[in-house]
N, CA, C and O of each residue as an XYZ file, in Angstrom:
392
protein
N     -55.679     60.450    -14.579
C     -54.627     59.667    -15.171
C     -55.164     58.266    -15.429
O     -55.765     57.667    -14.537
N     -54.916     57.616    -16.891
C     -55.700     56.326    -16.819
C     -54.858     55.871    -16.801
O     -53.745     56.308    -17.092
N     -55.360     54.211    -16.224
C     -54.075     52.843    -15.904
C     -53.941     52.551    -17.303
O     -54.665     52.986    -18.198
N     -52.578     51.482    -17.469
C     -52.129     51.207    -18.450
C     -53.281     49.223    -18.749
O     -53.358     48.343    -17.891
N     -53.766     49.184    -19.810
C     -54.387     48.611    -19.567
C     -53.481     47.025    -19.811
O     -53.933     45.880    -19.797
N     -52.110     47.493    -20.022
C     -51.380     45.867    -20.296
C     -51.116     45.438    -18.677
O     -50.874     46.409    -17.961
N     -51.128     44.257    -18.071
C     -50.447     43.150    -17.607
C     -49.466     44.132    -16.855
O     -49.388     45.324    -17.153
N     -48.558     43.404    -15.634
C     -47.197     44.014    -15.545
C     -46.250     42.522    -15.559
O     -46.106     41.350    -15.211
N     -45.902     43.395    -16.090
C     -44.332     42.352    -16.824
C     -43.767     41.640    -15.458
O     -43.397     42.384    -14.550
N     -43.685     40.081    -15.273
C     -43.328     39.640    -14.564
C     -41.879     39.582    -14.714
O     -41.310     39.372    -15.785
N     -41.078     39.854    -13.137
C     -39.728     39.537    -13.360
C     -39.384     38.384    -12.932
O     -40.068     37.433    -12.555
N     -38.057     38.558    -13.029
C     -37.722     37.339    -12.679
C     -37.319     36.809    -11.276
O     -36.598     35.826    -11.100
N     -38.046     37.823     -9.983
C     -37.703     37.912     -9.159
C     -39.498     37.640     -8.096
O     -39.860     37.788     -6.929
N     -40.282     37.076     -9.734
C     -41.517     37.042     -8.968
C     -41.084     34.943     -8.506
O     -40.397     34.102     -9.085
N     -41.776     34.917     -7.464
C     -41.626     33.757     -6.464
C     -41.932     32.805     -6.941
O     -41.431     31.732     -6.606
N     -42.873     32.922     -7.895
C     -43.840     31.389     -8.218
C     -42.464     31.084     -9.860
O     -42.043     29.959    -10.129
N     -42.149     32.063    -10.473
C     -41.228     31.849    -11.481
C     -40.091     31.456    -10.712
O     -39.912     30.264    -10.960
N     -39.319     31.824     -9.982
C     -37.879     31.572     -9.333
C     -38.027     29.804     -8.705
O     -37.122     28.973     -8.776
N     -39.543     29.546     -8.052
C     -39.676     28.215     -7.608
C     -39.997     27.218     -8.833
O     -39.609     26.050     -8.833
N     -40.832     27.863     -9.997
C     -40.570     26.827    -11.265
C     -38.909     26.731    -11.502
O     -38.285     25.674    -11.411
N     -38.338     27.975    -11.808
C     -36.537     27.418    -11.949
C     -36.081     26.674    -10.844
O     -35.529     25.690    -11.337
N     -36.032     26.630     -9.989
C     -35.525     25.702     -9.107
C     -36.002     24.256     -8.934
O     -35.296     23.361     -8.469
N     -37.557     24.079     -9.450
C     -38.095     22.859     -9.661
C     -37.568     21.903    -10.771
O     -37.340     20.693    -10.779
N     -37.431     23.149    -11.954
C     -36.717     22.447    -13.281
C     -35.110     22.400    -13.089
O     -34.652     21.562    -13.865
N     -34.375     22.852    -12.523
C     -32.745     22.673    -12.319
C     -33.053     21.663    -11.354
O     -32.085     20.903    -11.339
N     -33.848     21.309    -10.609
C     -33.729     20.259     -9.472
C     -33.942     18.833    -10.062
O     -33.119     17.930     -9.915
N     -34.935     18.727    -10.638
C     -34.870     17.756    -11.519
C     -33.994     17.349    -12.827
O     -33.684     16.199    -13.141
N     -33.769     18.162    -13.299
C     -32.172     18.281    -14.310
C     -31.117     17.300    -13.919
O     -30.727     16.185    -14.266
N     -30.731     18.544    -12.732
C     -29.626     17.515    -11.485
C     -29.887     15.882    -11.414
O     -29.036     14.992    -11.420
N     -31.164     15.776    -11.353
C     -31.716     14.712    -10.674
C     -30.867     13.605    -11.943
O     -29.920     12.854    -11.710
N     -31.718     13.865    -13.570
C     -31.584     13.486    -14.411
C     -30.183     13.222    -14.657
O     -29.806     12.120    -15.053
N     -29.175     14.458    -14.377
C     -27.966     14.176    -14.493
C     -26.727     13.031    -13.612
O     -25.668     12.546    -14.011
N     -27.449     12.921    -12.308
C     -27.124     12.204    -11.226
C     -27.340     10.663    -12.028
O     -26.287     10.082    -12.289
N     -28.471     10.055    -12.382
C     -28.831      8.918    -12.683
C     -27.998      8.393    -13.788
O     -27.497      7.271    -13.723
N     -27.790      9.419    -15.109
C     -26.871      9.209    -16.296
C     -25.282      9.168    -15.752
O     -24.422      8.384    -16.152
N     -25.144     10.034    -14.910
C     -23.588      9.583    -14.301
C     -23.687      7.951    -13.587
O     -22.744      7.170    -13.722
N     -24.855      7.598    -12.880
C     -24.717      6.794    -12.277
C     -24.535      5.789    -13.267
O     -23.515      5.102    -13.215
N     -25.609      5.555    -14.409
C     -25.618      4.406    -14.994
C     -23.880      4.312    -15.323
O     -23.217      3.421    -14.792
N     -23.411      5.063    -16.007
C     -22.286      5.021    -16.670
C     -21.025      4.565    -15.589
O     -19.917      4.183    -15.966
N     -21.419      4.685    -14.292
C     -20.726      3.908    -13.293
C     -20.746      2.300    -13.005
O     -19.988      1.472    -12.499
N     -21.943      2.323    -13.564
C     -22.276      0.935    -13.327
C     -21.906      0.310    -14.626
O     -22.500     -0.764    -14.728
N     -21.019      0.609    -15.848
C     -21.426      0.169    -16.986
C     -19.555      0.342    -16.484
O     -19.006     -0.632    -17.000
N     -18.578      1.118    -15.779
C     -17.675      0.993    -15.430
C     -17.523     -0.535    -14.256
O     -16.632     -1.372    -14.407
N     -18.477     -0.605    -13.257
C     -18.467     -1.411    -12.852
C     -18.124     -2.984    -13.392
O     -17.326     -3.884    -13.130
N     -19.085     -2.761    -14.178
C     -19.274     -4.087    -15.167
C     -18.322     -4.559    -16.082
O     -18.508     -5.629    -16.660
N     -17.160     -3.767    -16.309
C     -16.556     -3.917    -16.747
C     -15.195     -4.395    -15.866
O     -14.312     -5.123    -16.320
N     -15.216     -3.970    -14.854
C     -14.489     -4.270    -13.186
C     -14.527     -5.632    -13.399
O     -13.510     -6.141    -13.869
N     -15.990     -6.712    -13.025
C     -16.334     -7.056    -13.046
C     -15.753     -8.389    -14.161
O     -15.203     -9.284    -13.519
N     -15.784     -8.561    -15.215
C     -15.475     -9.187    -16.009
C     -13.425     -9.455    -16.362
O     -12.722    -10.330    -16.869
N     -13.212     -8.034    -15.683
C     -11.573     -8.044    -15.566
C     -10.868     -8.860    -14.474
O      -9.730     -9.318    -14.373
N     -12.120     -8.879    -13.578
C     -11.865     -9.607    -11.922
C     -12.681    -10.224    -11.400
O     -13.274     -9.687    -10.464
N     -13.086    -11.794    -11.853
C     -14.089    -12.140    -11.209
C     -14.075    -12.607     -9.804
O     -13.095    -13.031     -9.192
N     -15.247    -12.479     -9.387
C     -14.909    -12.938     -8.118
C     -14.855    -15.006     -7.159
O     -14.494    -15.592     -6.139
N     -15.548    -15.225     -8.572
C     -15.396    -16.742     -8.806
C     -14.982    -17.501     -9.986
O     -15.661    -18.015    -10.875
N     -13.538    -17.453     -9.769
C     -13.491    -17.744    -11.132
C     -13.545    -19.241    -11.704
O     -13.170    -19.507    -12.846
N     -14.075    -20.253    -10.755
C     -14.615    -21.319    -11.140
C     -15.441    -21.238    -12.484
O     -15.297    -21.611    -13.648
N     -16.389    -20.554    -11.722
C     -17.576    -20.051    -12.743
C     -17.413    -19.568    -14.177
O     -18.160    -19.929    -15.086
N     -16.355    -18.699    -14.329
C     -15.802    -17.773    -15.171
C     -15.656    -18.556    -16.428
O     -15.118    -19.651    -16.584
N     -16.357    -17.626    -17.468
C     -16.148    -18.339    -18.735
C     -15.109    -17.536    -19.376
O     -15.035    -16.394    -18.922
N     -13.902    -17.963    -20.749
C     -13.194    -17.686    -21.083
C     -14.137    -16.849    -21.790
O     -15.301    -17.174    -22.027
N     -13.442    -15.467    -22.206
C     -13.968    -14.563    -23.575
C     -12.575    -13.925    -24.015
O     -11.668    -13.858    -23.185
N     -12.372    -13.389    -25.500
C     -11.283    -13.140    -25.947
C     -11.506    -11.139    -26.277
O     -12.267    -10.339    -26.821
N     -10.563    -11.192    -25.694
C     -10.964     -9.460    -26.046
C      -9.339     -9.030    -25.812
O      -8.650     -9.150    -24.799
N      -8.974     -8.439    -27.248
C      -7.814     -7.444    -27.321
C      -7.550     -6.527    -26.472
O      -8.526     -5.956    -25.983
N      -6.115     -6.082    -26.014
C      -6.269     -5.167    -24.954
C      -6.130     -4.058    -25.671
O      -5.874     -3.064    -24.991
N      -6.234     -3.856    -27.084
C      -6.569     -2.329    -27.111
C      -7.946     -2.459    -27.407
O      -8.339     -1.313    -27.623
N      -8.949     -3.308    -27.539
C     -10.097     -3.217    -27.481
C     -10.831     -2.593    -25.908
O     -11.774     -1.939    -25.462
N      -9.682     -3.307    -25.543
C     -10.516     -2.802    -23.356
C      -9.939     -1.611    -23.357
O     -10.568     -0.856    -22.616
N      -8.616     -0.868    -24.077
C      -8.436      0.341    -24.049
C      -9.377      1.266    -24.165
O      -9.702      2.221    -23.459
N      -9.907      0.670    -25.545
C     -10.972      1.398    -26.526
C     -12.027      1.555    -25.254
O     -12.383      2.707    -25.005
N     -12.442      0.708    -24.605
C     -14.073      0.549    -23.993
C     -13.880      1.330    -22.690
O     -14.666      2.076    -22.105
N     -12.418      0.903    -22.336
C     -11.996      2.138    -21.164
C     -11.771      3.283    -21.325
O     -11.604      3.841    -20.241
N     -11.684      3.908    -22.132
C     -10.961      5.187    -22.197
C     -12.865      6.004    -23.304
O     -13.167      7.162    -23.592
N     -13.224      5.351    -23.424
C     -14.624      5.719    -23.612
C     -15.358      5.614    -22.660
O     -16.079      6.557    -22.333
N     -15.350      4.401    -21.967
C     -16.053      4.959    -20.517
C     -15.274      5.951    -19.691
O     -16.408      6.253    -19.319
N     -14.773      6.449    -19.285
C     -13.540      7.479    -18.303
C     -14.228      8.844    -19.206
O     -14.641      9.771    -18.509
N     -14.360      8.986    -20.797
C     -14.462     10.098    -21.359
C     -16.212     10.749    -20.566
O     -16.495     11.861    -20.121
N     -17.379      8.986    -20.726
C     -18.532      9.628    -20.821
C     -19.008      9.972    -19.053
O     -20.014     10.498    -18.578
N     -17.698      9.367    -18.388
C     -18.010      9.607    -16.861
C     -17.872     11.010    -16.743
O     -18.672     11.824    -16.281
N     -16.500     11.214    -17.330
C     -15.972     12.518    -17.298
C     -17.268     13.758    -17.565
O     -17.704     14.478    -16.667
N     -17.761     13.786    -19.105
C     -18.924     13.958    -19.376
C     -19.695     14.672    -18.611
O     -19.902     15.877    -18.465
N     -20.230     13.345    -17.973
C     -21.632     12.983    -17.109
C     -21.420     13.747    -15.491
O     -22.394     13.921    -14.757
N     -19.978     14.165    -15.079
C     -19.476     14.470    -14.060
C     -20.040     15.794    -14.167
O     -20.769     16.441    -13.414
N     -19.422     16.080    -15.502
C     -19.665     17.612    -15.646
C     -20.999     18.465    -15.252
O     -21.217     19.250    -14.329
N     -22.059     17.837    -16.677
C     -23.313     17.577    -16.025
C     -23.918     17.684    -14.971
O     -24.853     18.401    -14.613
N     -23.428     17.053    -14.571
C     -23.919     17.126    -12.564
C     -23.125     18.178    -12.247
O     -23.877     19.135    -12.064
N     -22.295     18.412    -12.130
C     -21.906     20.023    -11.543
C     -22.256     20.979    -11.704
O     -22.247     21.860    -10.844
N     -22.730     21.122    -13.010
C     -23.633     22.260    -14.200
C     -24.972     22.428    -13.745
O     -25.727     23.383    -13.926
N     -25.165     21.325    -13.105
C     -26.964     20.953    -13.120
C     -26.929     21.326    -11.885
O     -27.843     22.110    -11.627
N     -26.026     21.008    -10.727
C     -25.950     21.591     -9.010
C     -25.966     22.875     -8.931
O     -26.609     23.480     -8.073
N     -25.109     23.538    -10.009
C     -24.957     24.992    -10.248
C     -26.409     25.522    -10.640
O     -27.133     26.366    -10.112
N     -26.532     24.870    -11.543
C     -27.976     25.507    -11.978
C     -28.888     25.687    -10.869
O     -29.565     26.698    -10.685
N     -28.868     24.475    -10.013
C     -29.659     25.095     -8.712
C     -29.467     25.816     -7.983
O     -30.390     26.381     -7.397
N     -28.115     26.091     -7.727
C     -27.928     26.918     -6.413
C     -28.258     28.296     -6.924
O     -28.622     29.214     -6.189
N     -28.066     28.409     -8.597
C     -28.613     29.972     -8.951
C     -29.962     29.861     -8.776
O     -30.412     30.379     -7.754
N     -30.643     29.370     -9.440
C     -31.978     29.286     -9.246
C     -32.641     29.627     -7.969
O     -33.644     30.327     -7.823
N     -31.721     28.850     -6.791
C     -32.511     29.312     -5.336
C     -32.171     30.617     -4.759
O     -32.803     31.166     -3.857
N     -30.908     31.168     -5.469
C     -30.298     32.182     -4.989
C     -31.235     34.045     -5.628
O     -30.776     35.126     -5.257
């Protein structure tokens, strides 16, 4: 009987493939963690300018409140977003290790 002279088809259950998926969903996550974060901090900053904490210091700026609507309700959308992301991307790992 002769061997087949192709390769055998790796599955997806070989070790060194299952630890590349878990390397690449781990870092994903990672990626996704940082983009939620910034967008926290870009919420922050906006905290920030609504409430200072010295307002000696504080310079007047003029901004419509449906303009801060506008900037709020776009940040809340890309947190929202970015939330997701990270849950998608946690998921992705736990299949990956599973």
């Amino acid at each position: 009987m002769a061997k087949s002279a192709r390769a055998p088809a790796r599955t997806s259950s070989d070790p060194r493939s299952k630890k590349r998926k878990a390397r690449s969903a781990a870092l994903n996550a990672i990626d996704e963690w940082y983009n939620l974060r910034d967008t926290l901090l870009a919420f922050e900053c906006l905290q920030g300018f609504l409430s200072p904490h010295r307002r000696q210091e504080f310079e007047e700026f003029d901004v419509e409140p449906g303009e801060l609507r506008a900037l709020v309700t776009c940040i809340n959308a890309e947190t929202q977003r970015r939330m997701q992301a990270v849950c998608e991307a946690i998921e992705s790992v736990q299949r990956a290790l599973h």
